[in-house]
OpenMM code with the backbone's topology and positions (N, CA, C; nanometers):
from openmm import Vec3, app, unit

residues = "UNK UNK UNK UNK UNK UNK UNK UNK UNK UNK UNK UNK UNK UNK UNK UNK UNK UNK UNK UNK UNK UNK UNK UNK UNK UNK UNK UNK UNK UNK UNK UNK UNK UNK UNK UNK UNK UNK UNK UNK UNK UNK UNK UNK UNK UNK UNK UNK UNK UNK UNK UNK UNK UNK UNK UNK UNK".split()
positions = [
    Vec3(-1.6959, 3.7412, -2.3767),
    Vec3(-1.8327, 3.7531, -2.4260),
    Vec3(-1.9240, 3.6533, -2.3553),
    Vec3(-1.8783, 3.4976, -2.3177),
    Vec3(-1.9385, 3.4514, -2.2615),
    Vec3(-1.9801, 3.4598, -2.1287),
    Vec3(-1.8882, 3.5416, -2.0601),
    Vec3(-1.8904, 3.5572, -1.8838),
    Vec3(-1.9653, 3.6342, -1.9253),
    Vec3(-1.9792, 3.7940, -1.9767),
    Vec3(-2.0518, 3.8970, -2.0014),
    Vec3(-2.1959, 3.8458, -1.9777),
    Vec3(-2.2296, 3.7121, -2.0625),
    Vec3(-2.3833, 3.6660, -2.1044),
    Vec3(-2.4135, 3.5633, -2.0019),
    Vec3(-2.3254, 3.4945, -1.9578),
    Vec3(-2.3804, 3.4729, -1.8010),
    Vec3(-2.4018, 3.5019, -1.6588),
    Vec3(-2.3687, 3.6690, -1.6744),
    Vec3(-2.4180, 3.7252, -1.5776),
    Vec3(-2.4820, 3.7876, -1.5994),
    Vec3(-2.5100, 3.8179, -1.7104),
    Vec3(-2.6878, 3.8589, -1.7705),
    Vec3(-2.7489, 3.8108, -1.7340),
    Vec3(-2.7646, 3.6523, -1.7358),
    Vec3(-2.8206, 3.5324, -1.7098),
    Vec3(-2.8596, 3.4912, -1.5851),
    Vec3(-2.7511, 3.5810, -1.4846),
    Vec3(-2.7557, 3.5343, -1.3591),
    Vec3(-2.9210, 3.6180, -1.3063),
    Vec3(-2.9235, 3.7034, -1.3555),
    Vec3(-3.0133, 3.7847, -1.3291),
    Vec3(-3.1185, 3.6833, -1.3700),
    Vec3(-3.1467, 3.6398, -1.4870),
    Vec3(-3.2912, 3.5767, -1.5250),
    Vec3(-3.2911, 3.4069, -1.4492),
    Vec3(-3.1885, 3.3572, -1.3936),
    Vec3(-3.1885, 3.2622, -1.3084),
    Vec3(-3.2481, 3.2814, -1.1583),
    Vec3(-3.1994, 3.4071, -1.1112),
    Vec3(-3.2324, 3.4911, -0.9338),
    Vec3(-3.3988, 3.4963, -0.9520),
    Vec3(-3.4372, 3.5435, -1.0521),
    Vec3(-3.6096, 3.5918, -1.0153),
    Vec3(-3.6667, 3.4495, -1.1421),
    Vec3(-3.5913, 3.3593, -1.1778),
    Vec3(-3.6746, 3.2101, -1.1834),
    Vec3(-3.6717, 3.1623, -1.0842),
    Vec3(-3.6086, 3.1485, -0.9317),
    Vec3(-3.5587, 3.1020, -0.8643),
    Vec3(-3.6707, 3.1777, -0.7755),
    Vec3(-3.6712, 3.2926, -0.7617),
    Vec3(-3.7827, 3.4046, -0.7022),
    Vec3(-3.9451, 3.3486, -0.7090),
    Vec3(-3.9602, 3.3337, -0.8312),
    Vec3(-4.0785, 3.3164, -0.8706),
    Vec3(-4.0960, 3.1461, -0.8399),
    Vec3(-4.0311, 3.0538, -0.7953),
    Vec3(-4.0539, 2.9286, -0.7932),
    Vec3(-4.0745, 2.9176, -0.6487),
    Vec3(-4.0047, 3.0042, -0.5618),
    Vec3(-4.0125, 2.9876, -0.4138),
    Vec3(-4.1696, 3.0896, -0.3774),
    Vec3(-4.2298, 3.1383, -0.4758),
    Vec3(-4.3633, 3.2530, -0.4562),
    Vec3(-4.4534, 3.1427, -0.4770),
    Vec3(-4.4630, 3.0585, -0.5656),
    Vec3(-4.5819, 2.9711, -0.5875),
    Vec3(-4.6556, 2.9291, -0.4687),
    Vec3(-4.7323, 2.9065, -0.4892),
    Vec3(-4.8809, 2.8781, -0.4091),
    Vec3(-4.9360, 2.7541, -0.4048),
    Vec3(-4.9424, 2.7064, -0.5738),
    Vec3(-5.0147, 2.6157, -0.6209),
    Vec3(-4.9263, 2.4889, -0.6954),
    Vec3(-4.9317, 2.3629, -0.7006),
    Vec3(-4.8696, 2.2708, -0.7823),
    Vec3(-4.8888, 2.3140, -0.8951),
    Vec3(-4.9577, 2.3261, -0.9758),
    Vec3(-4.9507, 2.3758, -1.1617),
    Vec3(-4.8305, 2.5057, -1.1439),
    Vec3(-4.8490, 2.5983, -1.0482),
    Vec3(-4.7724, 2.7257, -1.0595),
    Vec3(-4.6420, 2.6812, -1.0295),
    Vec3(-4.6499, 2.5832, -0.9379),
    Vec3(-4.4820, 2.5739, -0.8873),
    Vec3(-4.4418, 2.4163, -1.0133),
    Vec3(-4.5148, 2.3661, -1.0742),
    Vec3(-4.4791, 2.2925, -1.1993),
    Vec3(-4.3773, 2.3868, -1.3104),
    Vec3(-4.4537, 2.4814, -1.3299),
    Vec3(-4.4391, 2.6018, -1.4106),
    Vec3(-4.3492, 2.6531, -1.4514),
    Vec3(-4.3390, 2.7172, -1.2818),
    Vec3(-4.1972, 2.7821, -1.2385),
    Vec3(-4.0892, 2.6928, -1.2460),
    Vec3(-4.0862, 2.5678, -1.1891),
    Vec3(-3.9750, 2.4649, -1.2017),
    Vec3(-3.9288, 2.4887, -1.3499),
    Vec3(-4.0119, 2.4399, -1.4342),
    Vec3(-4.0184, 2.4389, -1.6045),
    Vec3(-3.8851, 2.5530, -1.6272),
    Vec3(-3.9258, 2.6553, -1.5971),
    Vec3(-3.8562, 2.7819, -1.6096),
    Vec3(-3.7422, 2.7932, -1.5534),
    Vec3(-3.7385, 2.7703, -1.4230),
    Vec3(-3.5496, 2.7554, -1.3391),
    Vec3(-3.4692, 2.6689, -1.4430),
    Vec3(-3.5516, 2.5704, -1.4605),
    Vec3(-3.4218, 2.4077, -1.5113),
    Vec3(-3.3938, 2.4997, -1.6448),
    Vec3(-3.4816, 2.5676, -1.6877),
    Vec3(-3.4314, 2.6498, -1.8498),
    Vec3(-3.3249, 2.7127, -1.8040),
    Vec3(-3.3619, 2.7963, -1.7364),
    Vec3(-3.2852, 2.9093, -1.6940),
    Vec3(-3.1102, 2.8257, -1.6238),
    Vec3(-3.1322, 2.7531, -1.5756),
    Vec3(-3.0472, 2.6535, -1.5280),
    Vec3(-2.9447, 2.6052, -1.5928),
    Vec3(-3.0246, 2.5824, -1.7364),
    Vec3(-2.9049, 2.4747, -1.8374),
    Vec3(-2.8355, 2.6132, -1.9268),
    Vec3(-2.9400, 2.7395, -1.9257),
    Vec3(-2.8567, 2.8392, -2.0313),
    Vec3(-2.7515, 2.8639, -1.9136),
    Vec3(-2.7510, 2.9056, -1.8166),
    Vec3(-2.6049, 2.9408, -1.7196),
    Vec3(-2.4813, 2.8358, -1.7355),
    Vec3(-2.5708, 2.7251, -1.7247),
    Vec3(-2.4735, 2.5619, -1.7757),
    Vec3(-2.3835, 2.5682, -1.9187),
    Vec3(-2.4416, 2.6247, -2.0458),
    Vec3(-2.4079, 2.6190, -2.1394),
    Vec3(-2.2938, 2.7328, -2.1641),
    Vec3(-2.3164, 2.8253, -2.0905),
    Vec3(-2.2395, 2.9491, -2.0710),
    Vec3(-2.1077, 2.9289, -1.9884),
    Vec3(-2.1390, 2.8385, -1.8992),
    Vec3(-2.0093, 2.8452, -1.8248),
    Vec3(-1.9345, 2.7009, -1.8639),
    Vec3(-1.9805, 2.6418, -1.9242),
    Vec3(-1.9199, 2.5372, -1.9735),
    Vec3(-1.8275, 2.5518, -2.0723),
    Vec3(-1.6458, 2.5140, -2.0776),
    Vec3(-1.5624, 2.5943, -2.1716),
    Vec3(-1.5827, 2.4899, -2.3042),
    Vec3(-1.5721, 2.5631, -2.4243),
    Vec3(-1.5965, 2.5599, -2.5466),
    Vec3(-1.5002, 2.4193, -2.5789),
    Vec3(-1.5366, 2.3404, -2.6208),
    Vec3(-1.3909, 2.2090, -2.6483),
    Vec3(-1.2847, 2.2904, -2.7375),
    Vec3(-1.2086, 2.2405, -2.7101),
    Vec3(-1.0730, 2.3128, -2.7756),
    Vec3(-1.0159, 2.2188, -2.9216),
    Vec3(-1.0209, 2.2774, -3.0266),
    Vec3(-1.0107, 2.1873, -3.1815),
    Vec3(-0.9048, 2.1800, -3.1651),
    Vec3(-0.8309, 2.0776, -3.2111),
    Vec3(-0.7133, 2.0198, -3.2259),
    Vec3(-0.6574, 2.0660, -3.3564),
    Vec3(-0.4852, 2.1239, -3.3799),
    Vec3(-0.4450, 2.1472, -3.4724),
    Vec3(-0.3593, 2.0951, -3.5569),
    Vec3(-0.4427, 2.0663, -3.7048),
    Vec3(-0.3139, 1.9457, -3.7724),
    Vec3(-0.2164, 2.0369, -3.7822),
    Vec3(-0.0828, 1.9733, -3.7777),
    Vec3(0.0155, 1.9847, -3.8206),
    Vec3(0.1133, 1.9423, -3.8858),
] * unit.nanometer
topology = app.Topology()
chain = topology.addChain("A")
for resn in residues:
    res = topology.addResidue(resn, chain)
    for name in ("N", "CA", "C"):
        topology.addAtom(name, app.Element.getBySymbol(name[0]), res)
C-alpha cells in the first residue's frame, strides 16, 4: 500500500520539480521550491520503513 502511494507521489513530485525549473521570477521560483520540499518529504515519509514494535514475550 505504501509503494502503491509513492508512486502516485512520484507523479506529483516530476511536475513540482517541472514547475520549479519553469519559473521566471524569485516569488514564483520561492513558491515552487515551497511545493517540491512538500512534495519531497511526502515521498520521504512513504519510503521510509515503518519502525518495527517489539514483542513482549
Amino acid at each position: 500500500l505504501r509503494l502503491r502511494q509513492t508512486l502516485e507521489d512520484m507523479t506529483l513530485l516530476r511536475s513540482s520539480v517541472q514547475r520549479y525549473l519553469a519559473s521566471t521570477t524569485d516569488a514564483e521560483r520561492e513558491r515552487n521550491m515551497t511545493a517540491l520540499r512538500a512534495a519531497i518529504r511526502v515521498v520521504n515519509e512513504n519510503i521510509t520503513p515503518l519502525p518495527v514494535e517489539e514483542r513482549g514475550e
